[in-house]
C-alpha positions as CSV (number, residue, x, y, z in Angstrom):
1,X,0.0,0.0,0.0
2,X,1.0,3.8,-0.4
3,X,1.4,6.0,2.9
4,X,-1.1,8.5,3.0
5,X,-0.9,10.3,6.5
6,X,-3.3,8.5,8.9
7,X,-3.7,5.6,6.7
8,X,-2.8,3.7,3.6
9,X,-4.2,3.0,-0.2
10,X,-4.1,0.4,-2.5
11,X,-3.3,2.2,-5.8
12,X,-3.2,0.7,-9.1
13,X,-0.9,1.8,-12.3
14,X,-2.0,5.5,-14.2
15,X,-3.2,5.6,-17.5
16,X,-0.1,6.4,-19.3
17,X,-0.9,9.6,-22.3
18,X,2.3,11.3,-24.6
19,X,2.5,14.2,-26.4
20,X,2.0,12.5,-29.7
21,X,-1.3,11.5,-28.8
22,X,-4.0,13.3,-30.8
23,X,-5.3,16.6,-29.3
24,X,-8.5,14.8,-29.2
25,X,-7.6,11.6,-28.0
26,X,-6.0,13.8,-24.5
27,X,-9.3,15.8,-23.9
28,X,-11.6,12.3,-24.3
29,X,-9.1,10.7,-21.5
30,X,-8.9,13.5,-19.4
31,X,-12.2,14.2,-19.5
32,X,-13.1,10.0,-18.5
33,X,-10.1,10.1,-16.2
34,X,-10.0,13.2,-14.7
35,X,-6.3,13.0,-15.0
36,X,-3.4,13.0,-17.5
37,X,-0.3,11.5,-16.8
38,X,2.0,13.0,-20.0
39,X,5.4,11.1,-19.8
40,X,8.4,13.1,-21.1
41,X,6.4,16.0,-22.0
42,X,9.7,18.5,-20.8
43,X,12.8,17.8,-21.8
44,X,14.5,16.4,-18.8
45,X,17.2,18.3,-18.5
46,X,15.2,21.6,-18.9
47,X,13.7,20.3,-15.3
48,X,17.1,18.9,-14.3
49,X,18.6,22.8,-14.3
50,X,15.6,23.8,-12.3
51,X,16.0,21.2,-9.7
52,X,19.6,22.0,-9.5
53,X,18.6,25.5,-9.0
54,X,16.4,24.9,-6.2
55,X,19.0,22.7,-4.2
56,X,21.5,24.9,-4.4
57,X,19.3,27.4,-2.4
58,X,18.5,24.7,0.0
59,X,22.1,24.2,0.5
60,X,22.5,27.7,1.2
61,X,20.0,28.2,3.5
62,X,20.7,24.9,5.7
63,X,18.1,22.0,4.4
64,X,20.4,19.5,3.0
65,X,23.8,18.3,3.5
66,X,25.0,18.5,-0.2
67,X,23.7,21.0,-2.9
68,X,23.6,19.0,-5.7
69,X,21.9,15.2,-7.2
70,X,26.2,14.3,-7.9
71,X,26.3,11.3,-5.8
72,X,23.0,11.0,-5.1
73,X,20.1,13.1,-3.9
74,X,20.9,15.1,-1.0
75,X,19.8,14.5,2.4
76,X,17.6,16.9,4.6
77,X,19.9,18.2,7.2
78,X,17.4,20.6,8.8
79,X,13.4,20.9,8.4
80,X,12.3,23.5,11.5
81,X,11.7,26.4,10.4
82,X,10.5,24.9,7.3
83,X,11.7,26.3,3.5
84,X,8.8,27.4,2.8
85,X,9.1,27.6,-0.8
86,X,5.3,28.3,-1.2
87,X,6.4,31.9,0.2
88,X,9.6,31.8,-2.4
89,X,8.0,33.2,-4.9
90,X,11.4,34.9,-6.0
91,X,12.7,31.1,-7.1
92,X,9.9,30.5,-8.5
93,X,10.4,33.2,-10.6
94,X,13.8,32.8,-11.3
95,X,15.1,32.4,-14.8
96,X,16.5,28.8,-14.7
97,X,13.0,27.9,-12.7
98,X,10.1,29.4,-14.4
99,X,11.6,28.4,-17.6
100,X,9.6,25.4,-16.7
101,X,7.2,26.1,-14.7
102,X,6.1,27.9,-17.7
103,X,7.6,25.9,-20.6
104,X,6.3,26.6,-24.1
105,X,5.3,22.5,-24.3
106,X,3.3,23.4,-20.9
107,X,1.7,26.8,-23.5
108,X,0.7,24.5,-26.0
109,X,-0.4,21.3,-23.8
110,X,-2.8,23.5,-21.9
111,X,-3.8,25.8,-24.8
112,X,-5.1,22.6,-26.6
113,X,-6.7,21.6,-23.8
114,X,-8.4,24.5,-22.6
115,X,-8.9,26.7,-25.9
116,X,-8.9,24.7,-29.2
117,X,-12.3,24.5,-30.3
118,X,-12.8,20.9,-32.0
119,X,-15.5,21.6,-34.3
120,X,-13.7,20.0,-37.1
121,X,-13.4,16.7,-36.4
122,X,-10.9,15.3,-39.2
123,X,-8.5,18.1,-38.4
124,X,-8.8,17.5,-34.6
125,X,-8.3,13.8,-35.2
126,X,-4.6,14.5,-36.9
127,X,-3.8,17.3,-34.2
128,X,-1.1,16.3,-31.6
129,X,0.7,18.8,-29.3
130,X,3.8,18.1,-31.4
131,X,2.3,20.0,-34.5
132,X,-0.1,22.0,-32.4
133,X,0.7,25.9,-33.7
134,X,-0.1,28.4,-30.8
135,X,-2.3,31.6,-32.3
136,X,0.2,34.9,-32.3
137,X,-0.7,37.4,-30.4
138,X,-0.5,39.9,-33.4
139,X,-2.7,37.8,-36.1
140,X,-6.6,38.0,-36.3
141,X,-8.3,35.4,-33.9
142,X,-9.4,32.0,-35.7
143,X,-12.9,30.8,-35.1
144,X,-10.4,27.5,-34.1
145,X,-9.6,28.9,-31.2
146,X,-12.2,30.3,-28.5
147,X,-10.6,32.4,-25.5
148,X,-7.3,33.8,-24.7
149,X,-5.2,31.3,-22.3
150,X,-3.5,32.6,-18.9
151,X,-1.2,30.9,-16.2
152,X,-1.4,32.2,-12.6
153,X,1.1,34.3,-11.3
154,X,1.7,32.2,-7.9
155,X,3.5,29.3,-8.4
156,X,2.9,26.6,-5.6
157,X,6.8,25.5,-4.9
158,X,6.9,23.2,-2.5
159,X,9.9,21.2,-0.6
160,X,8.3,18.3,1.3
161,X,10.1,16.3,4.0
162,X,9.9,13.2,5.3
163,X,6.4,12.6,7.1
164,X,4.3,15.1,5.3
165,X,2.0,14.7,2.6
166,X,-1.1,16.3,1.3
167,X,-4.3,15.0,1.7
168,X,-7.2,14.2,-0.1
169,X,-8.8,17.3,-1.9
170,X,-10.2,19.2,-5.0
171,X,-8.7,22.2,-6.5
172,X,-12.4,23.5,-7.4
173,X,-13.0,24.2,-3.5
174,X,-9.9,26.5,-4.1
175,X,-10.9,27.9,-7.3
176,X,-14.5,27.8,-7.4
177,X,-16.5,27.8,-11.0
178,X,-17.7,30.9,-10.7
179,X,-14.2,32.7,-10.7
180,X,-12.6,30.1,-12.6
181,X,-15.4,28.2,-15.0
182,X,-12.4,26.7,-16.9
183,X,-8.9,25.8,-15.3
184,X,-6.8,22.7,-14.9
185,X,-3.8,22.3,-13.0
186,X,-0.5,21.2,-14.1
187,X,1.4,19.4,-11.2
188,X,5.6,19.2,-12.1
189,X,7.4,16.4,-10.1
190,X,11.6,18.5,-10.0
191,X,12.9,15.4,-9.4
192,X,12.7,11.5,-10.4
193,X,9.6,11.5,-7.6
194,X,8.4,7.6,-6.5
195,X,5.5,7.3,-4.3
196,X,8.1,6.6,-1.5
197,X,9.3,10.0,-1.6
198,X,5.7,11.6,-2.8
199,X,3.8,10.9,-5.8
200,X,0.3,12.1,-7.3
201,X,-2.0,10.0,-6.0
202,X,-6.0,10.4,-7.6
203,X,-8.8,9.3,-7.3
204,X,-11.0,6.8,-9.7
205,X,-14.6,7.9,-8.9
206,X,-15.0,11.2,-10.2
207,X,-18.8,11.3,-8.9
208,X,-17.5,11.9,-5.1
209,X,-20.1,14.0,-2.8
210,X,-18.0,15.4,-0.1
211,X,-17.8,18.6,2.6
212,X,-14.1,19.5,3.0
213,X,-13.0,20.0,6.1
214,X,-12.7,23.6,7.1
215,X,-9.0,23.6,8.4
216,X,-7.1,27.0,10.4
217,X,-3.5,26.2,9.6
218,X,-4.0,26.6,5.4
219,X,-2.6,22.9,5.1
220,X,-5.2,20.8,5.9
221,X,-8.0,23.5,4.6
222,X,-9.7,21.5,2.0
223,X,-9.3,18.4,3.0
224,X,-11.8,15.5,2.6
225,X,-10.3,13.4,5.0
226,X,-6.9,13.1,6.9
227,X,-7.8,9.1,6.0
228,X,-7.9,8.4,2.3
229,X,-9.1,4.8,3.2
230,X,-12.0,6.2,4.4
231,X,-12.9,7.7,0.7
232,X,-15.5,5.3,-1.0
233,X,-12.9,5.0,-3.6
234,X,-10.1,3.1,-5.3
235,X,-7.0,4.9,-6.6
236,X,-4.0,5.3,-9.4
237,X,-0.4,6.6,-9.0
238,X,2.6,6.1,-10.4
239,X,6.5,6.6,-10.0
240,X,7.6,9.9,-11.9
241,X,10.6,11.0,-14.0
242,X,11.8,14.4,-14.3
243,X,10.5,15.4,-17.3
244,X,6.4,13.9,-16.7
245,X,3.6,16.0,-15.5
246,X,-0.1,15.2,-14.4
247,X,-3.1,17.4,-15.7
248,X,-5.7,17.3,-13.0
249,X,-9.3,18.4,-13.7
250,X,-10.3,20.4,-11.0
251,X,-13.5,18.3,-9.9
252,X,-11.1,15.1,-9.3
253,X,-10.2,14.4,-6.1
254,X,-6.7,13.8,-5.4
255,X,-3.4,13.9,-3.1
256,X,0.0,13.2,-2.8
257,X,1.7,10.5,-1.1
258,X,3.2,10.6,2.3
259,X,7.5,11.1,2.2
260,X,9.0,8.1,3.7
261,X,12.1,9.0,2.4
262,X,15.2,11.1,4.0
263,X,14.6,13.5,1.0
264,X,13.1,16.8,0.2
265,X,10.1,16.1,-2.6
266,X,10.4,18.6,-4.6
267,X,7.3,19.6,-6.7
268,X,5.4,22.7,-8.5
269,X,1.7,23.0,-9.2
270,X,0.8,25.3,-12.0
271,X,-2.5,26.9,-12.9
272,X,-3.7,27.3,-16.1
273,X,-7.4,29.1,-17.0
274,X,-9.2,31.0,-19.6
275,X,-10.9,34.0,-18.5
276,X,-14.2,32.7,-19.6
């Protein structure tokens, strides 16, 4: 079983998607699934200088004993005070960083996903994210495309130590419909992330009726339970590469798993929306 805080869940594999998949065929599965799990949609070494990046700052400011993946990945040497890289919005911003946090793959993945309007069928049927041509700025709209596609300023950069987790929740009781009618979220593993050291972890049932729990600390705000086997539901995961990312629709419930590991899990959730 995956570690979950308070309890554990049975998880089987993810559906496995790619970017040459056809435009269409990734909006039919994430739209069954709730969920797609793109493997090798960065180039890894794009999210390799990232990573680096980060450590390096970790190393500087105490949280591991090395600053770098050379022998292998460093150790937490200090957790309290935490890093707090949810507050670091300065790294997340930084060149080597946002560079994928905002990838152009990431522009066109979510563009097609969000703004391509599939009314021709034989064209969307062809269409992959490989030959998918984002609209410039400067040229006339196309009726192919319906509204303009943003990315949130906030980044959510997180460092997670051993113990920690997050629990079972929805990103719609964060960004409700009527401020956000369409969004998905991109979540980045910056490292190779197995469920030992804290992996996406979502749900199967996408027809869960739930009240979050109202939490005061803004971790456990959200929350469905602090007890995923308590969710009348079974579950998928899956070990990630540097390099892979998982659209979540923002009615599916999901989590991560719990670190188990002597690590920092290092991870970014981006969010991606049209303004109508």
């Amino acid at each position: 079983g995956i570690a979950c805080g308070a309890g554990n869940v049975i998880a089987e594999r993810m559906h496995e998607s790619h970017l040459h998949d056809t435009v269409h065929d990734l909006r039919v599965r994430l739209a069954q699934d709730g969920y797609l799990l793109i493997r090798k949609c960065m180039p890894r070494d794009d999210v390799n200088k990232a990573r680096a990046h980060i450590l390096v700052d970790l190393h500087k400011n105490g949280f591991t004993a090395t600053p770098s993946d050379d022998d292998h990945p460093p150790l937490i040497l200090r957790r309290d005070p935490s890093p707090n890289l949810l507050e670091r919005q300065d790294l997340a911003r930084s060149p080597g960083v946002s560079a994928v946090l905002e990838h152009p793959i990431l522009w066109k993945l979510m563009h097609a996903l969000l703004c391509y309007n599939a009314d021709d069928e034989d064209l969307n049927n062809n269409l992959t994210i490989s030959n998918y041509i984002l609209p410039s700025s400067s040229s006339p709209s196309s009726s192919s495309f319906s509204s303009p596609l943003l990315t949130h300023p906030y980044k959510w950069l997180r460092a997670v130590p051993t113990g920690l987790f997050t629990g079972p929740h929805s990103d719609i009781t964060y960004f409700p419909k009527t401020k956000y009618p369409h969004l998905l979220t991109a979540w980045i593993p910056l490292g190779d992330n197995s469920t030992d050291l804290g992996s996406l972890v979502v749900a199967t049932r996408g027809d869960l009726s739930y009240v979050p729990l109202v939490g005061k600390d803004g971790t456990k705000s959200g929350w469905v339970s602090d007890d995923a086997g308590t969710i009348p539901t079974s579950w998928v995961s899956e070990d990630m590469m540097m390099g892979d990312i998982v659209v979540i629709h923002p009615e599916r419930c999901h989590m991560s798993s719990e670190n188990v590991t002597e690590q920092w899990r290092l991870s970014c959730d981006t969010r991606w929306f049209t303004p109508s």
